[in-house]
C-alpha positions as CSV (number, residue, x, y, z in Angstrom):
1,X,156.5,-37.0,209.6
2,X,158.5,-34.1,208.5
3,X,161.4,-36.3,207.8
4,X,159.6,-39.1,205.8
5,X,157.9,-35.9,204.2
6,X,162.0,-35.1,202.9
7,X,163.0,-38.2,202.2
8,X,160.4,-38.1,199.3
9,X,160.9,-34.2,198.4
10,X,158.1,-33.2,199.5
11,X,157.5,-29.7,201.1
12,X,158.0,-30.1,205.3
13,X,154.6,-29.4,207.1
14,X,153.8,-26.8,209.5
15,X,152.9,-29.4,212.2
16,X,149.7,-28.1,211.7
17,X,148.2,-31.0,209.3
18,X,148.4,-33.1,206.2
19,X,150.2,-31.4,203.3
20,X,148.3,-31.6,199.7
21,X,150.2,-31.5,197.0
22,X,149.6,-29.5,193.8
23,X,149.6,-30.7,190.6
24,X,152.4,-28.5,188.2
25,X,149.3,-26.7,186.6
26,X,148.1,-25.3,189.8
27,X,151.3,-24.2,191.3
28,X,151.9,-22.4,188.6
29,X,148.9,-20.4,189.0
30,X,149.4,-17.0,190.5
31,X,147.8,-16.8,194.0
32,X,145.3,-14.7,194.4
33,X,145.8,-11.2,196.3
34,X,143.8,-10.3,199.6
35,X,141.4,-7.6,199.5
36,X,141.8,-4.8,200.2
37,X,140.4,-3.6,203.5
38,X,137.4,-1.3,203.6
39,X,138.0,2.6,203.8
40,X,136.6,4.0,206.6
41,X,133.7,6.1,207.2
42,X,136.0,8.2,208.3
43,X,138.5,8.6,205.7
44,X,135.2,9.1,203.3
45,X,134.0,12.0,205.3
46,X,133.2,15.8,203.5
47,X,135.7,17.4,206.0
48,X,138.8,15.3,204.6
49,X,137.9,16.0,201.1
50,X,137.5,19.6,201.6
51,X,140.4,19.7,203.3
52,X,141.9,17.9,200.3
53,X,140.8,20.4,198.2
54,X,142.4,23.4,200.4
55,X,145.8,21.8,200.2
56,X,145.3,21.3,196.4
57,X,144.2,25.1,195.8
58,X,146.6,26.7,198.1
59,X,149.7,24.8,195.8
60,X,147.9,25.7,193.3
61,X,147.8,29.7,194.5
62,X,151.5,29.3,195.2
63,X,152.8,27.8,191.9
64,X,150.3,30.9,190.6
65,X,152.0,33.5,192.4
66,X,155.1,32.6,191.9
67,X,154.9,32.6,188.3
68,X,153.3,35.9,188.9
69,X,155.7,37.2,191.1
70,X,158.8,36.2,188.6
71,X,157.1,38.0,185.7
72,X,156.4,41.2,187.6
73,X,160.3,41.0,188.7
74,X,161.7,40.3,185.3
75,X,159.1,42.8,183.4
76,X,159.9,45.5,186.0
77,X,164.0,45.3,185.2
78,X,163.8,44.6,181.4
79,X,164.4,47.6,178.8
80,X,161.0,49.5,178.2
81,X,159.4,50.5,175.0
82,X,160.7,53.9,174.9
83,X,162.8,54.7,171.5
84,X,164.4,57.8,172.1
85,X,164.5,60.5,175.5
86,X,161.3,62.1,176.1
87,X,160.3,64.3,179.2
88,X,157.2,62.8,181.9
89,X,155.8,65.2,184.1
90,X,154.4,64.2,187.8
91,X,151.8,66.7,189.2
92,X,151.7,67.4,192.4
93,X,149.1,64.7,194.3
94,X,149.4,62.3,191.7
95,X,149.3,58.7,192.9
96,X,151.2,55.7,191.8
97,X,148.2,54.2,190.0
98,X,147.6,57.9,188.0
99,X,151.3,57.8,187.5
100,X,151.7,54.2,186.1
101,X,148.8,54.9,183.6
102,X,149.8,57.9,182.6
103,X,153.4,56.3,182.0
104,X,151.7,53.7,179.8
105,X,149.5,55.9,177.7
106,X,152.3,57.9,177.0
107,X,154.5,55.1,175.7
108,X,156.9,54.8,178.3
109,X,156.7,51.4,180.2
110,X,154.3,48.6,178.4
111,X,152.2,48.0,181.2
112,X,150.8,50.0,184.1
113,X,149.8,47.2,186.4
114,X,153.5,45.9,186.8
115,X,155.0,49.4,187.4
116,X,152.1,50.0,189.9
117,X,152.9,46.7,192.0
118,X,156.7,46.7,191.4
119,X,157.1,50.4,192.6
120,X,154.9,49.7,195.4
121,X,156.8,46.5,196.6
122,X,160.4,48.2,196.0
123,X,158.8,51.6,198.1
124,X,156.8,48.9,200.4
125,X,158.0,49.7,204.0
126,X,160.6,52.5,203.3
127,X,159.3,56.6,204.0
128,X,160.1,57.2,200.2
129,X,157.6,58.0,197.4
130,X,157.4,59.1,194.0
131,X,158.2,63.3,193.9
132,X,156.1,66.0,191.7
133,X,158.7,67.3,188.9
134,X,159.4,66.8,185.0
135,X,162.2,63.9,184.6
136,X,163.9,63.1,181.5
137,X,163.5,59.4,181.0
138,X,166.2,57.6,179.2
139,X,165.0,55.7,175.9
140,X,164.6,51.9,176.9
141,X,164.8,52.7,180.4
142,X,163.3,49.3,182.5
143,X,160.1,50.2,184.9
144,X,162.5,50.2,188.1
145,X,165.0,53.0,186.2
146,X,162.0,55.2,185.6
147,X,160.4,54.4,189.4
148,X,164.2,55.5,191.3
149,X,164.2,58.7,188.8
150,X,161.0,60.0,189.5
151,X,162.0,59.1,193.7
152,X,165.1,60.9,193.7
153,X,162.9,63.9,193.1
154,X,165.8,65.4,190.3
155,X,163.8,66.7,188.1
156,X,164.7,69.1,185.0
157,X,165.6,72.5,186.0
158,X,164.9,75.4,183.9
159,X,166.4,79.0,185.0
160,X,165.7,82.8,184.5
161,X,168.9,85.2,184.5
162,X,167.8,88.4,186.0
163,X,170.7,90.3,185.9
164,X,171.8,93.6,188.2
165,X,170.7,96.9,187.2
166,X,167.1,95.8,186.2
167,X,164.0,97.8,187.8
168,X,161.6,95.9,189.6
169,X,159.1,96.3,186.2
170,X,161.7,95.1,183.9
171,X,162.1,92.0,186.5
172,X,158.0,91.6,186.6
173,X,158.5,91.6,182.4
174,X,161.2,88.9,182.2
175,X,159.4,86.7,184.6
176,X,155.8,86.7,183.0
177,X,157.4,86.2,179.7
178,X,159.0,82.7,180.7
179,X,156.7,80.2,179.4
180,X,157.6,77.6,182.0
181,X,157.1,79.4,185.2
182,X,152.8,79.3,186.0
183,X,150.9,81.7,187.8
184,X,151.0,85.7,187.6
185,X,152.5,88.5,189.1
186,X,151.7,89.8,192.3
187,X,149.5,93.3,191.2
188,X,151.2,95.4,194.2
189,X,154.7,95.2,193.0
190,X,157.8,95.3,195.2
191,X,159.5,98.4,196.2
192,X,162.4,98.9,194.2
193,X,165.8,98.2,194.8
194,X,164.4,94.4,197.0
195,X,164.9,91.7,194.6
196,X,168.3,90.0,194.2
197,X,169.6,89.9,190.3
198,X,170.7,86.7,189.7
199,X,170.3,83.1,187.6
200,X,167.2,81.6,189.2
201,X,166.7,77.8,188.6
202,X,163.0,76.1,188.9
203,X,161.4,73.4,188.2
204,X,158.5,72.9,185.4
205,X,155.2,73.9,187.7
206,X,156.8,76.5,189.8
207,X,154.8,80.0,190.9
208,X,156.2,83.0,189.9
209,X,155.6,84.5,193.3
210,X,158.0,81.6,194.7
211,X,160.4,83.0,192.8
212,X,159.8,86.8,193.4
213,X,160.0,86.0,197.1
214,X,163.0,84.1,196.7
215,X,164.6,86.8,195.3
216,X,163.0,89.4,197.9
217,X,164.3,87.2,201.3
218,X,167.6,86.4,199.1
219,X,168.5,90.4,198.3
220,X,167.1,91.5,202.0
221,X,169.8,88.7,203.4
222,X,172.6,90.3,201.1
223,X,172.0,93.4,202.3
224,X,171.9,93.3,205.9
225,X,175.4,90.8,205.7
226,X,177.1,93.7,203.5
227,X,175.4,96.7,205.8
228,X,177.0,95.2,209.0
229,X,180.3,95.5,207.5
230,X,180.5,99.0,205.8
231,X,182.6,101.2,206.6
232,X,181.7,103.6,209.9
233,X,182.5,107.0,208.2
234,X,179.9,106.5,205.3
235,X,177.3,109.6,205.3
236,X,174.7,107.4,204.9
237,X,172.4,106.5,207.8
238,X,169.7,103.9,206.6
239,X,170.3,100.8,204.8
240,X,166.9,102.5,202.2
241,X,170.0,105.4,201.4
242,X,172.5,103.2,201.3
243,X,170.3,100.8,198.6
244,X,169.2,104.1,196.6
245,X,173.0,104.6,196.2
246,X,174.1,101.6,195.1
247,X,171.5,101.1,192.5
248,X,173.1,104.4,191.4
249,X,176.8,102.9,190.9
250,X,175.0,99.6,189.8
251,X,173.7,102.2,186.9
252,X,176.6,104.3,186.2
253,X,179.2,101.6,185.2
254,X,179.1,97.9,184.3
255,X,182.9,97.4,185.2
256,X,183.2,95.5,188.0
257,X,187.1,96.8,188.7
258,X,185.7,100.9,189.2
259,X,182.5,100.6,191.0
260,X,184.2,101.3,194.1
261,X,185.6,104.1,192.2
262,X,182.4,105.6,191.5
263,X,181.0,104.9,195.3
264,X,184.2,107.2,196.1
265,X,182.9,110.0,194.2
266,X,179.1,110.0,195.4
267,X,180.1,109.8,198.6
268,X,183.0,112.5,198.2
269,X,180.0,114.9,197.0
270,X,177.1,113.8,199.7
271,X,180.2,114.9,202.5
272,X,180.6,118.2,200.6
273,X,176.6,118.8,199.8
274,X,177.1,118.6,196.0
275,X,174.6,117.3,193.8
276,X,175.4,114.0,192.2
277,X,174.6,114.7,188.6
278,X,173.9,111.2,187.9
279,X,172.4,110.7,184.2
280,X,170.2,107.0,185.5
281,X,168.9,108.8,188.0
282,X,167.1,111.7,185.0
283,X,166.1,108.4,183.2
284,X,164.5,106.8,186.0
285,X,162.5,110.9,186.9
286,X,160.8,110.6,183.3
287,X,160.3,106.4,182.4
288,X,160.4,105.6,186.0
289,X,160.7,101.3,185.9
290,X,159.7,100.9,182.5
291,X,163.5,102.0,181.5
292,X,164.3,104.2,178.5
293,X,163.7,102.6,175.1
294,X,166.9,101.8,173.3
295,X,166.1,104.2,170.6
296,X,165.7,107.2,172.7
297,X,168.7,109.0,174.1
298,X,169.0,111.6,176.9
299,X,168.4,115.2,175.4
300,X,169.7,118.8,176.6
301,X,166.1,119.1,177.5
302,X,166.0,116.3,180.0
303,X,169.0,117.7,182.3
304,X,166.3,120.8,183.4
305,X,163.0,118.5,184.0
306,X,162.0,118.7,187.2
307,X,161.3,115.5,189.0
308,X,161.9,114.0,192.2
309,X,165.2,111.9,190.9
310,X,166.5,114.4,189.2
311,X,170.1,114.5,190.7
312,X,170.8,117.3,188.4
313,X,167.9,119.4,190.2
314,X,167.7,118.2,193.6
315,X,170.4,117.6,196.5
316,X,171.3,114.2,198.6
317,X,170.0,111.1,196.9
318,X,166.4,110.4,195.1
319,X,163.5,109.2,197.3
320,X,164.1,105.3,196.1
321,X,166.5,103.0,194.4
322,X,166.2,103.4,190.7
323,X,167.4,99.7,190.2
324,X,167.8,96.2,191.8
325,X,171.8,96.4,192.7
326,X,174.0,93.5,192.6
327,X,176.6,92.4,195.0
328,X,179.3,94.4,193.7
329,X,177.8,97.7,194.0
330,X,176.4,97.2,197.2
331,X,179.8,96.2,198.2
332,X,181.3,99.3,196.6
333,X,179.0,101.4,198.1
334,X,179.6,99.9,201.8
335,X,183.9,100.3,201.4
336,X,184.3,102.9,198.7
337,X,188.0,103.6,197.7
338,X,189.4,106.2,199.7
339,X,189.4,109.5,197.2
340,X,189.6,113.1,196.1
341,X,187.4,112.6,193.3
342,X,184.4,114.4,192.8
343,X,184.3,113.9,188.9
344,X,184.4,111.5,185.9
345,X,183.1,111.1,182.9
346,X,183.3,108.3,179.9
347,X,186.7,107.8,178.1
348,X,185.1,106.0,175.1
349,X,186.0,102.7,175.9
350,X,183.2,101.5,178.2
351,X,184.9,102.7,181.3
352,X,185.5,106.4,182.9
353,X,188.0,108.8,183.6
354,X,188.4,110.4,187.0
355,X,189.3,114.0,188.1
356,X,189.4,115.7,191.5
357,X,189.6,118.9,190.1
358,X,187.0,121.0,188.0
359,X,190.2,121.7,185.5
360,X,190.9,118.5,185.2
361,X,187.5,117.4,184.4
362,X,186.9,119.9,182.3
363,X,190.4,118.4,180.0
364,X,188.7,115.2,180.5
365,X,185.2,116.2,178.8
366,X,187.0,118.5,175.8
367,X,188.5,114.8,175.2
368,X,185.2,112.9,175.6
369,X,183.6,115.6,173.0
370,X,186.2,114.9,170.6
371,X,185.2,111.3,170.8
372,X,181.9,112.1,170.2
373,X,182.4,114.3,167.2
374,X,184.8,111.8,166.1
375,X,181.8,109.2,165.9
376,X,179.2,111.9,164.7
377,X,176.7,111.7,166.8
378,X,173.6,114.2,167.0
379,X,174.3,117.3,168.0
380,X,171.4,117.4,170.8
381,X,172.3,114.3,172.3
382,X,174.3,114.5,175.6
383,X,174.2,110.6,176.1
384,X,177.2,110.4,178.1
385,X,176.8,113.7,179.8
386,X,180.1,114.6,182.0
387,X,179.3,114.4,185.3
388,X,180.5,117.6,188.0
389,X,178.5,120.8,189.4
390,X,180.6,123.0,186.8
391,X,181.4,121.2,184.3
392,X,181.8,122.7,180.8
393,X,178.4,121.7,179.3
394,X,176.6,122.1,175.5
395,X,173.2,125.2,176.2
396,X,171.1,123.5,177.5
397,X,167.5,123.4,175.4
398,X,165.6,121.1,172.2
């Protein structure tokens, strides 16, 4: 069958039956498609279209925050708004939320909700935080330049110079005058002669009682290091005497190169039971830590007043310190150059000149009178008084 089927061109059966042939117009019809098969209950069931929808939203969340995520990252690291360097102040307990708004209202980053999750995912996991202080932020500084400032904690510094020789009421002044430092000044002052001069740096917000105790622990440190290595033969038995003294030479001369000098001289007279005529120490009797104004100089008058630190009126050294001494005169005092001198008075060129004998002294202060006639000073003003039991002296009165 097959065969005969060929021999005429005609399509081979299937063995299965009779082939029909089609006439051109239906052969070129297309044939039509199957159905398609029924979806199943299943595959119509809530479940898979929720499910559906999960899958949809949760690529949906993910395209969202990524997006979100880029922006945060590329608004955190780009230049800020800032034009030009300003200062930002972080108070103590402030959070990174109060911080980032406060950053925006001020002008300095464009928008507090990045800086608040950008700081907290570069801070996420780590023991670091943002530090109280005042910072000086950099104009155009990007969110991330302003969040590793304010965590390295470097805030401005301001500093007070508090230099030797002050009392402690002329300290207490200085302080309560600096507008940056907050808080007041401890009522009961402390004793004379216990605060350390020197150039105290702070930061905007600090107490001025950190400071005073600062200075306190800082000045009691310097002098027990100094007491332990004084020299054995000193006639000075408490490190209070051996303060008082000090403050003394810290007084008598601002030259760094004859303190030691000077020491050598007080402590030549304390062996010998001489009085040490010291003129700081008649200043300190009548103004006590106030000081003597600028405009008022030591009188005749003032050598005879009778109080407890006057060295011209009483023996050994005055009941306290009259000043906060420095290093140097503490130093001076512990290893005094090994002397005969028991006098000296000014040469006229910020220093002194230095006698072991009353006739030299005495040469010494006919030449320190010319100077001062020279410069014609008033006639009742001994400012610069010679200093020696004996010494040749104007009468003493108004």
């Amino acid at each position: 069958m097959s065969d005969t089927n060929q021999a005429n061109g005609l399509p081979a059966g299937n063995g299965r039956g009779p082939i029909i042939p089609k006439s051109p117009n239906e052969a070129l019809k297309p044939e039509r498609l199957p159905e398609p098969p029924r979806r199943s209950k299943k595959a119509r069931s809530q479940v898979i279209i929720f499910l559906n929808f999960v899958m949809t939203m949760i690529v949906a969340l993910c395209i969202v925050a990524i997006a979100a995520f880029y922006y945060v990252v590329s608004s955190f690291q780009e230049p800020g708004p800032l034009e030009a360097n300003t200062h930002f102040m972080v108070r103590q307990g402030m959070g990174v939320q109060e911080i980032a708004q406060s950053l925006e209202r001020n002008g300095v980053i464009s928008n507090a909700r990045v800086f608040q999750y950008g700081t907290l995912g570069y801070l996420h996991g780590d023991k670091r935080t943002l530090k109280a202080g005042e910072y000086e932020i950099k104009a155009k500084a990007s969110m991330k330049d302003i969040m590793e400032v304010l965590e390295s904690g470097k805030s401005i510094l301001y500093s007070v110079v508090l230099p030797e020789g002050l009392t402690v009421k002329q300290m207490m002044l200085r302080l309560s005058e600096d507008t940056v430092l907050e808080g007041d000044v401890p009522n009961e002052l402390p004793p004379e002669g216990s605060l350390r001069p020197d150039t105290y740096k702070f930061s905007r917000g600090s107490k001025r009682t950190d400071i005073i105790q600062q200075m306190r622990v800082a000045q009691q440190r310097m002098i027990d290091q100094i007491w332990e290595k004084r020299d054995p033969d000193l006639p000075i038995k408490t490190k209070e005497e051996f303060v008082t003294l000090a403050s003394i030479v810290e007084k008598e001369t601002g030259k760094e190169d004859e303190r030691a000098h000077v020491a050598s001289v007080f402590i030549n007279r304390l062996q010998r039971g001489m009085r040490l005529q010291s003129d700081p120490t008649i200043v300190y009797g009548i103004f006590g830590g106030e000081g003597k104004p600028s405009d008022r100089p030591i009188y005749k008058s003032d050598l005879g007043k009778q109080t407890p630190y006057n060295t011209y009126q009483i023996k050994g050294l005055p009941p306290t310190p009259i000043a906060n001494p420095g290093r140097a005169a503490l130093e001076a005092v512990a290893n005094p150059w090994r002397t005969k001198d028991l006098y000296f008075v000014a040469d006229g060129t910020g220093g002194h000149v230095f006698a072991a004998t009353l006739e030299e002294h005495n040469a010494n202060v006919r030449r320190w009178r010319r100077i001062e006639t020279e410069r014609a000073a008033n006639p009742e003003v001994v400012d610069g008084q010679p200093d020696g039991d004996e010494a040749e002296k104007p009468p003493r009165g108004n």
